[in-house]
N, C-alpha and C positions, 0 to 999 in steps of 0.2 A: 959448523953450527954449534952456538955453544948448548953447555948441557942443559936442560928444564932443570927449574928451580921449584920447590913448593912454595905456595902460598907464603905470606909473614903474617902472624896474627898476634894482634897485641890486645891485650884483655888488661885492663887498670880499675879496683877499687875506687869511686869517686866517692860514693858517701852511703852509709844508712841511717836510715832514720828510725824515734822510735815506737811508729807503727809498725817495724817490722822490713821496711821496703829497701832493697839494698839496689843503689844504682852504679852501672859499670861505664866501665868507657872501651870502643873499637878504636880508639883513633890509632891511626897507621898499620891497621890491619889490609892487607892490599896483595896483590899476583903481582908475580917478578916477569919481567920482561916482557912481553907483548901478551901475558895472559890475560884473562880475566873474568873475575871471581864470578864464579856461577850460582852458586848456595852454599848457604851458612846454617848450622843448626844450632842454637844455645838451649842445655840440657842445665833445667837446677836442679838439685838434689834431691828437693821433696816431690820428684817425679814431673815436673811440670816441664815445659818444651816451649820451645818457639822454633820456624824456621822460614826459610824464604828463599828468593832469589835476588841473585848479585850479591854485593856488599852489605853485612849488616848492619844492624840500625847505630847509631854512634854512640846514645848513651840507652840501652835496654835497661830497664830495671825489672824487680820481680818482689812482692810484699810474702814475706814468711810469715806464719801466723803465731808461731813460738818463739823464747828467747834460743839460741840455739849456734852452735859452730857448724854452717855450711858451705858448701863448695857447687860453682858454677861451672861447665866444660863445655867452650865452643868448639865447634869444627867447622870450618870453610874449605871449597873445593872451588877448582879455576875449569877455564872452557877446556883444557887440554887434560882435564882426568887427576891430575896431581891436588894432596890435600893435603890441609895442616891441622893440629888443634894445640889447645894453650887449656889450662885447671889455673883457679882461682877459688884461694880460701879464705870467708871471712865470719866473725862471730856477729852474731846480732843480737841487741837487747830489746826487747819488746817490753816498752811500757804499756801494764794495763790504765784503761779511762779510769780517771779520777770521779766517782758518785758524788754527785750535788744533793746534797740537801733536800726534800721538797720544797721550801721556800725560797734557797738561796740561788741567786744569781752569779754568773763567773766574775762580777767586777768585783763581790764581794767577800771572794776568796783570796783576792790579793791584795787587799786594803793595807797600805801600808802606815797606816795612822794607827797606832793602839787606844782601845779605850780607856778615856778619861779616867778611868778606876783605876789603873794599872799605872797610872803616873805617879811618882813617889819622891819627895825631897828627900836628899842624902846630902850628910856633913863629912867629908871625905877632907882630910889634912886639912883645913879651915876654908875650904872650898864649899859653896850652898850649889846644890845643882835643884832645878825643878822648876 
């Protein structure tokens, strides 16, 4: 009989955004040999938790509320008892909302036409721009 193997667990960085939400990826996280995966737990830093049964979710994510250098720790366990786990470090930038105006609209914060006032001729080496 060959020997039990633990669990493989693959934990990858896919992306954060900047509200804060960092998403991961499980793929090819999986039980060796005729096991199979019973529960998983994914632990983030600022105390929060998920968990479940079987295989976990393929891309979990989680929204931090600060800019900040965090770290995520899964652990998965198979039908036969044996368990693995994988740490993942990533920073996150959290942009605060941009404050509108009270009259302005979002189309009109990215106007990309300058106002007419602000157009100016220049005599640049015998060149007229304007």
């Amino acid at each position: 009989m060959p020997p039990r193997r633990p669990p493989v667990v693959k934990l990858v960085l896919l992306s954060t955004t900047s509200d804060g939400t960092l998403t991961l990826s499980t793929v090819g996280t999986k039980a060796q040999g005729t096991a199979k995966l019973s529960s998983w737990q994914l632990t983030w830093v600022d105390g929060a938790s998920q968990t479940g049964s079987g295989a976990p979710p393929l891309k979990p994510s989680h929204r931090y509320g600060a800019t900040g250098d965090y770290a995520v720790h899964v652990t998965v366990k198979d039908n036969r008892g044996m368990s693995n786990s994988a740490n993942l470090s990533a920073s996150i930038w959290v942009t605060p909302p941009t404050a509108l105006a009270p009259n302005a609209s979002p189309s009109t914060l990215f106007d990309p036409a300058p106002p007419a006032s602000s157009i100016v001729d220049a005599d640049v080496n015998g060149w007229t721009f304007g």
